[in-house]
N, C-alpha and C positions, 0 to 999 in steps of 0.2 A: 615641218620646217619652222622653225623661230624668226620672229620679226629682222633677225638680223642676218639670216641667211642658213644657221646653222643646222645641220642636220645630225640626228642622232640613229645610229645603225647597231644591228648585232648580227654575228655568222654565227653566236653558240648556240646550237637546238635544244631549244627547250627551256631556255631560261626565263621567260616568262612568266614558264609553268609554275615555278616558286611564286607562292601566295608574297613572301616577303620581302622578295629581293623587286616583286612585280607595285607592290605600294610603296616601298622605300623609293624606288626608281619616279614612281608618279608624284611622290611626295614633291622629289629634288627638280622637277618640273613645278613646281606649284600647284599642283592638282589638290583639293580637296580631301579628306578623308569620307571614303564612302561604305555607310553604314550595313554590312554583312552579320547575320545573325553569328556565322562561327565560317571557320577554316572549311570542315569539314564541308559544309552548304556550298560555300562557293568551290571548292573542286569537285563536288558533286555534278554541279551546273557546268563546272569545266567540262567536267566527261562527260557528262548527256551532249553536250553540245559538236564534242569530238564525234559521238556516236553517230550524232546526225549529220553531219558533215561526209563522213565515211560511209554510211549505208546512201549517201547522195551518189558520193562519188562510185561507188561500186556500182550503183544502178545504173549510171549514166556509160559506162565503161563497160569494154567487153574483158573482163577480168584476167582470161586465158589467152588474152592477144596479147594485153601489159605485162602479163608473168615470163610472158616467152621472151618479151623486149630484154626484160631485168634480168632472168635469170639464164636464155637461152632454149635451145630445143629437146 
C-alpha cells in the first residue's frame, strides 16, 4: 500500500511471471533496477523456487484427499 492509501491488485495468473512486464511494473513504482546476470537465470531461480514451493506443498498434503476434492471420486 502507498503512503496515500493506494493499493495495486492483479486477478491475471501469471503475469508476474513475465521477466518484463515484472520490472517494467516495479520500475513505475520507483523500484530500482536490479542487477541479474540474463533472463534466462532469473527464471531459472523462478522454477527452482516453484519447484520447491510444490514438493512443500505436496509433502505437507495428502495428495489423493486434494485430487478427490478437485476432481471427484
Amino acid at each position: 500500500m502507498s503512503p496515500d492509501g493506494h493499493i495495486w491488485g492483479c486477478y491475471l495468473h501469471g503475469i508476474f511471471a513475465s521477466t518484463h512486464f515484472r520490472r517494467a511494473w516495479l520500475r513505475s513504482l520507483g523500484w530500482q533496477e536490479v542487477a541479474i546476470a540474463s533472463n534466462e537465470l532469473e527464471n531459472d531461480r523462478f522454477s527452482l523456487a516453484l519447484n520447491r514451493l510444490t514438493d512443500t506443498v505436496e509433502a505437507a498434503l495428502d495428495m489423493s484427499v486434494l485430487e478427490t476434492i478437485i476432481w471427484g471420486s
